[in-house]
C-alpha positions, -999 to 999 in steps of 0.1 A, spaced: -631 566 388 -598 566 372 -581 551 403 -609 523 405 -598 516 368 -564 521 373 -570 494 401 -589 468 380 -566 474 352 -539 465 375 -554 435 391 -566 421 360 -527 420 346 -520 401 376 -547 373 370 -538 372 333 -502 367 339 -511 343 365 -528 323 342 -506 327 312 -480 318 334 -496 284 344 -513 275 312 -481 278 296 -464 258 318 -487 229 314 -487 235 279 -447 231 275 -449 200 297 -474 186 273 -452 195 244 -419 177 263 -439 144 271 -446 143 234 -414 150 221 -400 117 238 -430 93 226 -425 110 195 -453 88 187 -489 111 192 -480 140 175 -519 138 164 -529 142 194 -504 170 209 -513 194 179 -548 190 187 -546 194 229 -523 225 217 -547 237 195 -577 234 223 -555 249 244 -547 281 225 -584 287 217 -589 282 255 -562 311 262 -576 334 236 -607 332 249 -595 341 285 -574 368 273 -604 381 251 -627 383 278 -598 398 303 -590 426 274 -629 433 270 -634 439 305 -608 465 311 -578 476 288 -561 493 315 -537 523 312 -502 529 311 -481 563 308 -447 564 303 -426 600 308 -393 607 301 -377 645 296 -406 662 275 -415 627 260 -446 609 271 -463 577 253 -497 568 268 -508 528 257 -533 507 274 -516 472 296 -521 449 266 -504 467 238 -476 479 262 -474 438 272 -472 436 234 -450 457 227 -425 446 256 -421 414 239 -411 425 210 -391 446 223 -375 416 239 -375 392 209 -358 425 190 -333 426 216 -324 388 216 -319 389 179 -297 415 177 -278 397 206 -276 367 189 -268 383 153 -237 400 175 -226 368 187 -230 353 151 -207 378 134 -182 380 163 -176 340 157 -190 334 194 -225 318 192 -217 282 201 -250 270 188 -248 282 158 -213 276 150 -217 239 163 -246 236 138 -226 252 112 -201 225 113 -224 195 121 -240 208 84 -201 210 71 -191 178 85 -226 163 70 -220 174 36 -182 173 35 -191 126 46 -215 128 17 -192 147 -6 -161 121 4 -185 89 -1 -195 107 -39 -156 112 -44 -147 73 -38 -176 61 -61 -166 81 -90 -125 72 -83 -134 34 -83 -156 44 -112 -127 58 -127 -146 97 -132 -112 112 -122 -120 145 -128 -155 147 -108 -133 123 -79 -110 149 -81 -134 178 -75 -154 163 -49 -124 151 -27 -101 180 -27 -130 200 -24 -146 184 8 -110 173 27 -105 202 47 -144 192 70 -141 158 63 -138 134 93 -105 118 77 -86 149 55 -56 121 49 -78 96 27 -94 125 10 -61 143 -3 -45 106 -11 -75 96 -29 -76 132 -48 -41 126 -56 -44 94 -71 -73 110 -95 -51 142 -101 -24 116 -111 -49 100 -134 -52 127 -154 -16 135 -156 -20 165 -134 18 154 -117 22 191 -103 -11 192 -85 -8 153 -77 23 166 -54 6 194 -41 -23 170 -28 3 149 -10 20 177 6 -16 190 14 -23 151 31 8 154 46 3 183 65 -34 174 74 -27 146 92 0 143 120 21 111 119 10 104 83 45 110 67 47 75 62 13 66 45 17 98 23 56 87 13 45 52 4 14 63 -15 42 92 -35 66 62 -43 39 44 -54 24 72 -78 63 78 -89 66 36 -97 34 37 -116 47 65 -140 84 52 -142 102 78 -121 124 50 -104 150 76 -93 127 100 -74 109 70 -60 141 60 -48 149 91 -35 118 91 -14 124 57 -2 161 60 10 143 90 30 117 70 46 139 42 51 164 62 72 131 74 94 116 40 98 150 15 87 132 -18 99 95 -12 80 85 -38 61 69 -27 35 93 2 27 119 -21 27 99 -44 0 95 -11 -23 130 -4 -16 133 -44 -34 114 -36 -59 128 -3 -70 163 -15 -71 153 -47 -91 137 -21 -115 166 1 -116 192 -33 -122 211 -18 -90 217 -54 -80 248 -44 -55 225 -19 -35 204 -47 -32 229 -73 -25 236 -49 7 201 -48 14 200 -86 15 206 -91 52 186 -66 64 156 -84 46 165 -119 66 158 -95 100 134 -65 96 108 -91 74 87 -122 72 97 -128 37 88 -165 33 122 -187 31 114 -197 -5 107 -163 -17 137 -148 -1 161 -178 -14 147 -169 -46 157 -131 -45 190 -140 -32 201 -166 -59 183 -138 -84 206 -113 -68 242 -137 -73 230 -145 -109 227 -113 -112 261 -98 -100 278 -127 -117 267 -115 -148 281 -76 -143 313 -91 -134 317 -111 -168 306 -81 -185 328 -57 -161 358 -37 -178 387 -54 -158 422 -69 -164 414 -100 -151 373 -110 -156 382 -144 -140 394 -131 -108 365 -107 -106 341 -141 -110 357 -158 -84 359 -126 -60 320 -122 -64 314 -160 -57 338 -161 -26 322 -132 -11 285 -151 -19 266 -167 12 274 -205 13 242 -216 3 241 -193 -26 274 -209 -37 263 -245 -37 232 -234 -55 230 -253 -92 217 -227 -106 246 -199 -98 274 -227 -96 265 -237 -130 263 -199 -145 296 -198 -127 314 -226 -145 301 -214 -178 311 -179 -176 350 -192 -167 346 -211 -193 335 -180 -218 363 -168 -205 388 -198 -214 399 -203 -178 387 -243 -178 413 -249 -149 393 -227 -125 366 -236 -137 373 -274 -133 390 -269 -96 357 -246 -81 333 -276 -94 352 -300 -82 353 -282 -51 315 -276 -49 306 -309 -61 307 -326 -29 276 -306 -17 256 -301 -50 251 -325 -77 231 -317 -113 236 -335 -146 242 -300 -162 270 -298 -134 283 -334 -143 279 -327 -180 306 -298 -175 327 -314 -155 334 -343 -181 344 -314 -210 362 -288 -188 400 -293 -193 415 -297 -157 454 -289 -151 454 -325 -140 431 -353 -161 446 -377 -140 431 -361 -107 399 -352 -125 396 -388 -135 405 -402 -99 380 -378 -86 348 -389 -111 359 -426 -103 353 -421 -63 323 -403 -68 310 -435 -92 316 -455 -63 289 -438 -46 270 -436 -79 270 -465 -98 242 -463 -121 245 -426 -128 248 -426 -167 258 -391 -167 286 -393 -149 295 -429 -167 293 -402 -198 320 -381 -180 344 -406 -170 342 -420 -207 349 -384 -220 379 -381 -189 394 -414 -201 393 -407 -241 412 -376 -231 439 -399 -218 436 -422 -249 424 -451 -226 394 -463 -252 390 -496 -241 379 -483 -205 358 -454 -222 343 -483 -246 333 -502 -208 318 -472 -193 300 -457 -224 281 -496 -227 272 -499 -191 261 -463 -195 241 -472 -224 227 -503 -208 212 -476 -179 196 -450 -202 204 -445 -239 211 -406 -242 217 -387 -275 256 -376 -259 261 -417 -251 255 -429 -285 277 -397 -298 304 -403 -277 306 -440 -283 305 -433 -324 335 -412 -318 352 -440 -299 344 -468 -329 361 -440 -351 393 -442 -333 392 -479 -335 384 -479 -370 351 -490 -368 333 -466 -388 299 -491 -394 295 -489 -357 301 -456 -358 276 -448 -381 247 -469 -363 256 -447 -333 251 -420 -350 221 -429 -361 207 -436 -323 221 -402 -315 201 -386 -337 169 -407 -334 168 -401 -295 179 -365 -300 
């Protein structure tokens, strides 16, 4: 009797692990068909649900026909359970098992699948965290931008624009010591982003008027990346900042290769620049403050010399300085390939070592420009120098007959003075100040 049960007990495993083997089967390709439609979850719950009333039902009717035995012996230990609680307890034994397995791997740092779903969450949180950050930084919360930046740069897909970003609201709020410490934190997040974190730095230090450091910084990038645009446009700006206009006359030619400054804008920076230097020299401590004004425009580029602007600044300074013979002879000089009225205007009062040669000189360029009434207004200043009224009398009228200037009619009152005319002189006068 107990081996015929024994027998059925055993046979009856057989068929339900048979069964359980195949209806499970079927059920898990069921579940895998509905998990790509994705669309009749409805109707998968409910074949599942059918299905695992249909399996109870077979296992019920399997367990009331025969529970079967099983006996266990070990030592002086025996346990004694029927087939479908020792099946029961088997697989929980076997879930236990895996759990304890997996919890291992967990704490050993090991379980792939759990440590890559650890970081997908990080890496989720830290995108959600950065895209919080750059609202509230534009919103100018710099303090919350702070927080939420710093905080979420080291799983963020891009650490760099986190710390820089973090920095800029640390800087903000005039946290300078922690604004650094973000920058060396971005610059060690990221490799190759010394640059990006040195231009962001100088542009933190501009902002809060540190021109030395940000100088310091820039001569450092520089001499890493020497032909980089935009360092070497900071490196303008810095130096125009700091008035350190012979650093930046140095850097001049460098600028004509390394960038694609427009013509215009460069011409601009350059004449700035000779303006500039042109002014320290007349303001220089030297012996001689005329020879220093004529060594900084010799050692100019040629078409900063003939520009009117700097040429004009250069006749006036030697004239501040009382030196209207060099003054005279360099416009002279540079009047063959620049001509202004302001130019013309000096040229007619600047004292020449020879008036004669001055006058010959005005006279030649008349030839060429006959109707120019201010340098008709020169000559007539030239020739009353020489005490030759009659000829300043002829070019002050044809001058006046062109255009009738303020300095035409005043010049020609003080020639009807000479001659004793003081009635013209007066009604001259009189112009002069009416078209003043």
């Amino acid at each position: 009797m107990a081996s015929g049960a024994s027998g059925t007990g055993y046979l009856g495993f057989v068929a339900t692990a048979t069964t359980a083997g195949g209806t499970a089967t079927s059920w898990h390709c069921g579940a895998s068909a509905a998990s790509r439609t994705g669309a009749c979850a409805m109707k998968t719950w409910f074949a599942f649900l059918l299905l695992t009333l249909g399996v109870g039902l077979v296992a019920g009717s399997w367990v009331s026909l025969d529970s079967g035995y099983v006996l266990i012996s070990w030592h002086t230990y025996t346990m004694e359970t029927t087939v479908w609680a020792f099946c029961l307890l088997l697989l929980l034994l076997m879930a236990l098992l895996y759990v304890l397995v997996r919890l291992s791997l967990v704490m050993l740092g090991n379980d792939f699948r759990f440590n890559e779903w650890r970081r997908q969450r990080k890496l989720q949180r830290a995108r959600r965290m950065t895209t919080r950050g750059l609202l509230n930084l534009a919103q100018g919360q710099w303090r919350t931008a702070e927080r939420q930046l710093a905080g979420s740069a080291e799983h963020a897909d891009t650490p760099l624009i986190n710390y820089l970003a973090a920095a800029r609201a640390a800087y903000e709020q005039g946290k300078h010591d922690h604004t650094d410490e973000l920058l060396n934190a971005a610059s060690q997040s990221t490799k190759g982003s010394e640059l990006a974190v040195g231009i962001s730095h100088v542009q933190l230090l501009q902002s809060r008027g540190q021109l030395e450091q940000a100088l310091a910084v820039l001569l450092k990038l520089r001499s890493q990346h020497p032909k980089h645009a935009y360092v070497l446009k900071l490196l303008v700006k810095t130096y125009q900042e700091l008035e350190d206009w012979v650093a930046l006359n140095d850097l001049l030619p460098v600028l004509r290769k390394a960038t694609k400054i427009p013509a215009e804008e460069l011409k601009a920076l350059e004449e700035k620049v000779q303006l500039q230097l042109l002014q320290r020299a007349a303001k220089g401590h030297h012996d001689d403050v005329s020879a220093e004004l004529k060594q900084v425009y010799r050692d100019m580029p040629r078409h900063c010399r003939y520009s009117y602007k700097i040429l004009l600044l250069y006749v006036e300074l030697l004239a501040e300085q009382g030196n209207d013979i060099l003054a005279e002879a360099e416009l002279r000089g540079a009047l063959k390939n620049v001509w202004h009225d302001d130019l013309i205007h000096w040229f007619g009062r600047l004292k020449g070592e020879d008036t004669k040669k001055q006058r010959l000189f005005a006279e030649q360029c008349l030839k060429e420009r006959p109707n120019d009434p201010v340098l008709l207004l020169a000559l007539a200043r030239l020739t009353i120098r020489q005490q030759d009224l009659d000829k300043a009398r002829e070019y002050l009228q044809t001058a006046l007959r062109i255009k009738g200037l303020p300095e035409l009619h005043a010049e020609m009152a003080q020639v009807m003075l000479q001659e004793g005319d003081q009635a013209g002189a007066c009604k001259h006068f009189q112009l002069a100040l009416r078209t003043a």
